[in-house]
SEVOTI-843277 format. One record per residue (C-alpha): residue number from 1; chain; x, y negated, z negated. Coordinates in steps of 0.5 Angstrom, whole numbers, plus 2048, in hexadecimal, padded with zeros to 3 digits. Layout:
% residues N
seq_mol_X_Y_Z
NUM_A_X_Y_Z
...
//
This chain:
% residues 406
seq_mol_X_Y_Z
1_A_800_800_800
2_A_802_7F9_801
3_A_805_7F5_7FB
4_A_801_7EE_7FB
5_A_804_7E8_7F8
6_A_7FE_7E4_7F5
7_A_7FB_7DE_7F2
8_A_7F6_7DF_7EC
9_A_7F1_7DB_7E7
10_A_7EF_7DE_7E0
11_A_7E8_7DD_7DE
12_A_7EB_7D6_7DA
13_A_7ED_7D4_7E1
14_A_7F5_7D3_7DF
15_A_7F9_7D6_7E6
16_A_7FC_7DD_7E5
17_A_802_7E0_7EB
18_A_804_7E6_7EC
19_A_805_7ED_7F1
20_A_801_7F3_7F1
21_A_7FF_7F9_7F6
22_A_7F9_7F9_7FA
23_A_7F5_7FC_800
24_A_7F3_7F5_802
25_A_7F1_7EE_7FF
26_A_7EB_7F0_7FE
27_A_7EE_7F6_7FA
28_A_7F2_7F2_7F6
29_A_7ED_7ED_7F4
30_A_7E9_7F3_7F1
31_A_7EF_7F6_7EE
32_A_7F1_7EE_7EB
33_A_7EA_7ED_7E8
34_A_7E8_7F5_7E5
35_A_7EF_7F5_7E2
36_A_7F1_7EF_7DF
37_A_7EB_7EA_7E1
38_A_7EE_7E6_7E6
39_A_7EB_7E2_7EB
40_A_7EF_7E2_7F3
41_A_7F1_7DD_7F5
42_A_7F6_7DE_7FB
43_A_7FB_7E5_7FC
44_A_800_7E4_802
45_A_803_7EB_803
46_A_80A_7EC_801
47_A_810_7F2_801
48_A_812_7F5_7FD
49_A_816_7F2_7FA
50_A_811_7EC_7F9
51_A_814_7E7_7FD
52_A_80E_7E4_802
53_A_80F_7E7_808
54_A_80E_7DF_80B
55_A_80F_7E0_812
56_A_809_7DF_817
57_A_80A_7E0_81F
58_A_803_7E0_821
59_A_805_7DD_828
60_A_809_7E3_829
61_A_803_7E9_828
62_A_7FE_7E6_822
63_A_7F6_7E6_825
64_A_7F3_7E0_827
65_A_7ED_7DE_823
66_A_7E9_7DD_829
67_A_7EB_7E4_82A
68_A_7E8_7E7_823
69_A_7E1_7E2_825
70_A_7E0_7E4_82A
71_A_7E1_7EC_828
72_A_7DC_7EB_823
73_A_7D7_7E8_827
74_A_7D7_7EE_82D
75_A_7D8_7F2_826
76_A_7D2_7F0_823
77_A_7CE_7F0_82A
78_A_7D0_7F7_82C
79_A_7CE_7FA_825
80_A_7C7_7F7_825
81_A_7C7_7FA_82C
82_A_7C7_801_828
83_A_7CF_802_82B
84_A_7D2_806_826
85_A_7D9_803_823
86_A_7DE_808_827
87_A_7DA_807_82D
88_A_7DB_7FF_82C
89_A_7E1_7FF_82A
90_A_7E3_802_830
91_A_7E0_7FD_834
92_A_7E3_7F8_830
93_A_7EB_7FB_830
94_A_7EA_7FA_838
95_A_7E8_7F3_838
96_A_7ED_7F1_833
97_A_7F3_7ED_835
98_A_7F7_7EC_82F
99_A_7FC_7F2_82F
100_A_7FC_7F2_827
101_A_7F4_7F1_827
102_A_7F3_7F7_82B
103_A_7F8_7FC_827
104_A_7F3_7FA_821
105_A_7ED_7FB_824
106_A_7F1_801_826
107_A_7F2_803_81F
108_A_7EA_801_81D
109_A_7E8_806_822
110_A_7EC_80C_820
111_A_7EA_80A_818
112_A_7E2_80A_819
113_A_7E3_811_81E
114_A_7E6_814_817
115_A_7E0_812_813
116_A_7E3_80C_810
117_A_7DE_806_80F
118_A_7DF_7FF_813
119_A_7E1_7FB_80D
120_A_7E6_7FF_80A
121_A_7EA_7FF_810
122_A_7E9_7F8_811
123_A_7EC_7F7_80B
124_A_7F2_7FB_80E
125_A_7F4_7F5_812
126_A_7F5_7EE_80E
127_A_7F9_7EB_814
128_A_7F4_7EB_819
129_A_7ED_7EC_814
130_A_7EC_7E6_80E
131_A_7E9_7E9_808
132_A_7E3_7E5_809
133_A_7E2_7EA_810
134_A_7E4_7F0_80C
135_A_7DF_7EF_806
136_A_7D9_7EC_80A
137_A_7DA_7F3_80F
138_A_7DA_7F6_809
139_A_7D4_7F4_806
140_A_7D1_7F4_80C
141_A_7D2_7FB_80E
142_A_7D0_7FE_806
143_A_7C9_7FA_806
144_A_7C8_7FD_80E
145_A_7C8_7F5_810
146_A_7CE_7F6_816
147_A_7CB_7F3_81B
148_A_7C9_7EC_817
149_A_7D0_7EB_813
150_A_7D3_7EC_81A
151_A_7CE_7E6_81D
152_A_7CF_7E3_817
153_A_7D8_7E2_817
154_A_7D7_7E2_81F
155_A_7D3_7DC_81E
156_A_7D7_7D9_818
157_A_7DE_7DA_81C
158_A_7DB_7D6_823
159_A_7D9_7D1_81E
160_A_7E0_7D1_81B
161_A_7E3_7D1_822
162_A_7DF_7CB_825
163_A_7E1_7C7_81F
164_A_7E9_7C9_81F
165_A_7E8_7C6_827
166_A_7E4_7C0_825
167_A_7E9_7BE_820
168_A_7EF_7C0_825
169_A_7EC_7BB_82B
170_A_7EB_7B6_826
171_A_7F3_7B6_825
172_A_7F5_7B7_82C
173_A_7F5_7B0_82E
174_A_7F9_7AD_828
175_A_7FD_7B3_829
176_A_7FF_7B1_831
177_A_800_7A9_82E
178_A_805_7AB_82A
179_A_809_7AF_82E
180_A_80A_7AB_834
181_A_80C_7A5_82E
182_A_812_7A9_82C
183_A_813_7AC_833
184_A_813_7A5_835
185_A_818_7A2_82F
186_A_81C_7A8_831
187_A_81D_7A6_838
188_A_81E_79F_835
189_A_824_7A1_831
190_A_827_7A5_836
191_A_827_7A0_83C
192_A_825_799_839
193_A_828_799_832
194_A_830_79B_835
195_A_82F_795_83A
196_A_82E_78F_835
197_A_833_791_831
198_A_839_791_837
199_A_836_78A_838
200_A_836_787_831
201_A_83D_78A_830
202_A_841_787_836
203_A_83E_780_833
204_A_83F_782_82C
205_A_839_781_828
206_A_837_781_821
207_A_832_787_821
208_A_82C_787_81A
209_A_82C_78E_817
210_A_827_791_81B
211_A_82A_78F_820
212_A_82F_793_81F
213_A_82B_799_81C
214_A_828_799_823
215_A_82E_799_827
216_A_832_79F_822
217_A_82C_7A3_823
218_A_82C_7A1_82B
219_A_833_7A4_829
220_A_832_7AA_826
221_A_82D_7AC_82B
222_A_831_7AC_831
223_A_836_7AF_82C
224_A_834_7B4_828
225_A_82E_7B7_82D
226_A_830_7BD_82B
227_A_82F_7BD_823
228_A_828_7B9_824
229_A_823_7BF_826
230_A_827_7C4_820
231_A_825_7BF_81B
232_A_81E_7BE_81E
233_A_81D_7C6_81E
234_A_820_7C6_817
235_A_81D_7C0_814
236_A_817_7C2_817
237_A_817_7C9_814
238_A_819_7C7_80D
239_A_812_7C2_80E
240_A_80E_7C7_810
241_A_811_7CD_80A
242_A_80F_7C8_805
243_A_809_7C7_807
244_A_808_7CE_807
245_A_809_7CE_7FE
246_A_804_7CD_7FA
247_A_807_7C6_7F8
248_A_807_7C4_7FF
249_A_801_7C5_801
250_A_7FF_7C2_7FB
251_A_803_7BB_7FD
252_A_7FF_7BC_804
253_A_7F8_7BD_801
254_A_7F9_7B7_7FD
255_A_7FD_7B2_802
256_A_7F6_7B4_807
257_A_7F1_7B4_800
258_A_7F4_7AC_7FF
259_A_7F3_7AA_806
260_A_7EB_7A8_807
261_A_7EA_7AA_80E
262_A_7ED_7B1_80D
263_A_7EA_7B1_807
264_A_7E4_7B1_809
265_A_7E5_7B5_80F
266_A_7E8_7BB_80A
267_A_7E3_7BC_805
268_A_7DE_7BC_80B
269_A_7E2_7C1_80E
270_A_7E3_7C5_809
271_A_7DB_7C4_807
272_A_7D9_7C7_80D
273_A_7DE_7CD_80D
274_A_7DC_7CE_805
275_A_7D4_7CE_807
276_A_7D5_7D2_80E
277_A_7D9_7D7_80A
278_A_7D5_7D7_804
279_A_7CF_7D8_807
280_A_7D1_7DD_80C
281_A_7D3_7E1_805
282_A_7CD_7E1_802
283_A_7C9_7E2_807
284_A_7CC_7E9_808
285_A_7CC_7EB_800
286_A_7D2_7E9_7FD
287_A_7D2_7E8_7F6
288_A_7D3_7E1_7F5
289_A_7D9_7E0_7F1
290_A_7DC_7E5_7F6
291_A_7DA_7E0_7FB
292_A_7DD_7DA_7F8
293_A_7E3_7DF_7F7
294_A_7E4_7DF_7FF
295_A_7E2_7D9_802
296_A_7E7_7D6_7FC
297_A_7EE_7DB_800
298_A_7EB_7D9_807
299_A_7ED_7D1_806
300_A_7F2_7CE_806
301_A_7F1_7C7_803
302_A_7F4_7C8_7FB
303_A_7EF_7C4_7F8
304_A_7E9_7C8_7FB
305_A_7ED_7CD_7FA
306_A_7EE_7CE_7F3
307_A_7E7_7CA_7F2
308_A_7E3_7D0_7F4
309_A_7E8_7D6_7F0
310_A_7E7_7D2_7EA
311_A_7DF_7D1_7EB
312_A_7DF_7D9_7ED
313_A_7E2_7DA_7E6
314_A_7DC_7D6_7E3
315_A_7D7_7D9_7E6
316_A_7DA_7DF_7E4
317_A_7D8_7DC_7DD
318_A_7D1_7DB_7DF
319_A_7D1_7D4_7E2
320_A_7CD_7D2_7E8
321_A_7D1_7D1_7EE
322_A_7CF_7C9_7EE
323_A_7D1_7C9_7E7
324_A_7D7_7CC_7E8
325_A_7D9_7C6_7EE
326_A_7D7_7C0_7EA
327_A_7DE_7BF_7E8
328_A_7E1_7BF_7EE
329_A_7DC_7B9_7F0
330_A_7E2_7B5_7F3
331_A_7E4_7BC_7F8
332_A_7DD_7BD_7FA
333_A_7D8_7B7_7FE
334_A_7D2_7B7_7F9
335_A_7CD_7B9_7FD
336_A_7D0_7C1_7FE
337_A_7D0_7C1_7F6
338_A_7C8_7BE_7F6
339_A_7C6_7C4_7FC
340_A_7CA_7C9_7F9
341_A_7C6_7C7_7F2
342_A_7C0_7C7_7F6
343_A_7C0_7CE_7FA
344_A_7C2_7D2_7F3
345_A_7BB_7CF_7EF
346_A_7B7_7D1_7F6
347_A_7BB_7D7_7F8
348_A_7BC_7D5_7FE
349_A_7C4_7D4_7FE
350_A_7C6_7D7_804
351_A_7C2_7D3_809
352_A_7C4_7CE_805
353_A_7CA_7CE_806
354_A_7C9_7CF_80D
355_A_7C6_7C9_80E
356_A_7CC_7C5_80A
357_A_7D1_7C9_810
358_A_7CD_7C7_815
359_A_7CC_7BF_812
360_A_7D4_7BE_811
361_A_7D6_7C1_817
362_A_7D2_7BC_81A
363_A_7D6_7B8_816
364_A_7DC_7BA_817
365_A_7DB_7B9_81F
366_A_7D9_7B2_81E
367_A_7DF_7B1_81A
368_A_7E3_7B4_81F
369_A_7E0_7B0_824
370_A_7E1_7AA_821
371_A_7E9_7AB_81F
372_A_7EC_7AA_825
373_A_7EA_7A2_824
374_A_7EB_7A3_81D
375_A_7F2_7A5_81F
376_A_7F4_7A2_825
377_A_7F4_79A_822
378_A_7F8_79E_81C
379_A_7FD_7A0_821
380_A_7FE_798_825
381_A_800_795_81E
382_A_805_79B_81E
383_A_807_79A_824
384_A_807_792_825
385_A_80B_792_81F
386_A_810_798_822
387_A_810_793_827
388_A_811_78C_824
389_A_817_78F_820
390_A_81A_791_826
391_A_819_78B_82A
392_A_81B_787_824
393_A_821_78A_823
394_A_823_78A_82B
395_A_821_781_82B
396_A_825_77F_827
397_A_82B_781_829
398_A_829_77E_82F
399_A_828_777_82D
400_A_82E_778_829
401_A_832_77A_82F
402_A_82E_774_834
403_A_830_76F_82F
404_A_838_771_830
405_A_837_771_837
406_A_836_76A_836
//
């Protein structure tokens, strides 16, 4: 079995870490919570030494979402067509592209040819299935309502897809800005810069400090090319592992938590994923504190995160979801805390929930649509000021040069 290197709460909410041997997360969370009455919140598998096995190439044989949404809704409609699972996954393994996709379904099918149920063998899988598919599979399958959990995931994940999309598009543009910009300014530094410096130096000018830092950095460009593209890799590596720890994505999810414009767009990302998925949950029979168990693992924001895993352990203790939320105020916009106190008193927290999903994704477009204006005067300042330092810095050098002419 694989060892887990894991993060955990206890019932008082203090955080506990440490390593354990489990079929899957699923199996760990359960083996976490019967024995020490621990509550999951995040596993990363590790070797057996227990250092995280940290490297992840998923363009070089990882299985695109768009794959796995796809196979579960041609899944979820062969099944209701009456197919049997090993026929279907036939015809899914020869409609796949993924290489590493199709030796999993590969392997799907010989375990439900033994016998073995679709959800154990899920859980066999962690790279590919998240422990949100896994459990609701699971349920589904044990309370015979497979073909409606299928509708039900496949549902969620184009939802989710059509959001990571509109969340994309909205960056495309500021993106093209800034690269052309630093194109541009490269260009400048290679070709422009060398020139003035010849000429301020044949008439001896006196050049101010950002002159000089200009033209020592035009140098080292055209000097040391070699060493720029090693530091940018390497720098960029570094920034990209610290903001993999705990500690990293803690200074990122504060830094975007701080600035009103995201802000506003994160909460009302992460409010949509939390009520989609919840609702998803519920629907399909998995006991709450469950449910809140896994939706908190499927985030990535720390602050959500943690929110749910402790309000999870006060459920636990007897609490109401909304009960346990209302201390999280300042993480959640008020309106999800009213709807999920107003679903739990009329029994109707599911389709609720749904409703929320559907509300903040309307949100989370509008927003997205809007942030390209928001951003691109943002980037003008920025970029004005670039400018303006750079022209300043080449003018006066001039007037300098123009008055020794004289």
């Amino acid at each position: 079995m694989p060892l887990y290197k894991f993060r955990a709460r206890t019932e008082s909410g203090s955080e506990v870490s440490g390593t354990r041997e489990a079929a899957n997360t699923i199996e760990l969370g359960r083996i976490l919570h019967s024995d020490q009455r621990l509550f999951l919140v995040s596993a990363e598998q590790a070797d057996k030494r227990g250092r995280k096995l940290s490297i992840s190439l998923p363009f070089l044989g990882g299985v695109p979402f768009v794959e796995r949404m796809l196979f579960t809704r041609h899944l979820s409609v062969m099944v209701e067509a009456g197919l049997d699972l090993p026929r279907a996954f036939e015809v899914l393994i020869r409609q796949t592209r993924s290489p590493k996709f199709r030796k999993t379904l590969a392997d799907l099918r010989e375990d439900i040819v033994r016998g073995q149920r679709i959800g154990e063998s899920l859980g066999k899988h962690p790279d590919v299935f998240d422990e949100l598919f896994v459990s609701m599979v699971s349920v589904g399958e044990e309370s015979g309502r497979l073909v409606e959990v299928l509708q039900l995931l496949a549902d969620q994940m184009e939802k989710s897809h059509t959001l990571r999309a509109r969340i994309r598009g909205a960056l495309i543009y500021p993106a093209i800005v800034v690269i052309a910009m630093v194109g541009i300014g490269i260009l400048m530094f290679l070709f422009v810069v060398p020139r003035l410096k010849e000429v301020f130096a044949d008439f001896d000018v006196s050049l101010p400090i950002t002159t000089r830092f200009i033209f020592w950095l035009s140098e080292f460009l055209l000097t040391k090319w070699y060493l720029v593209i090693p530091v940018l890799i390497a720098g960029g590596w570094v920034f990209v592992k610290m903001l993999g720890t705990h500690q990293g994505k803690q200074v990122r999810d504060k830094v975007f938590m701080r600035v009103p414009v995201f802000r506003n767009l994160l909460r009302e990302i992460a409010s949509a994923q939390i009520a989609r998925t919840l609702s998803s949950l519920i629907i399909a029979g998995v006991p709450i504190v469950r449910g809140l168990q896994i939706v908190s693992n499927t985030l990535q924001n720390v602050y959500f995160k943690a929110s749910l895993a402790a309000s999870a352990a006060s459920v636990e203790k007897g609490k109401t979801i909304h009960e346990a939320l209302e201390p999280y105020e300042w993480v959640y916009p008020p309106l999800v805390i009213e709807m999920v106190a107003v679903g739990e008193e009329t029994g109707k927290l599911g389709e609720l929930l749904q409703r929320l999903a559907d509300f903040y994704e309307a949100e989370v477009d509008r927003t997205t649509q809007n942030l390209a204006g928001i951003i691109e005067p943002v980037l003008m300042v920025v970029i004005g000021a670039v400018v303006g330092v750079f022209a300043v810095s080449m003018i006066m050098p001039m007037y300098t040069m123009m008055g020794t002419i004289s």
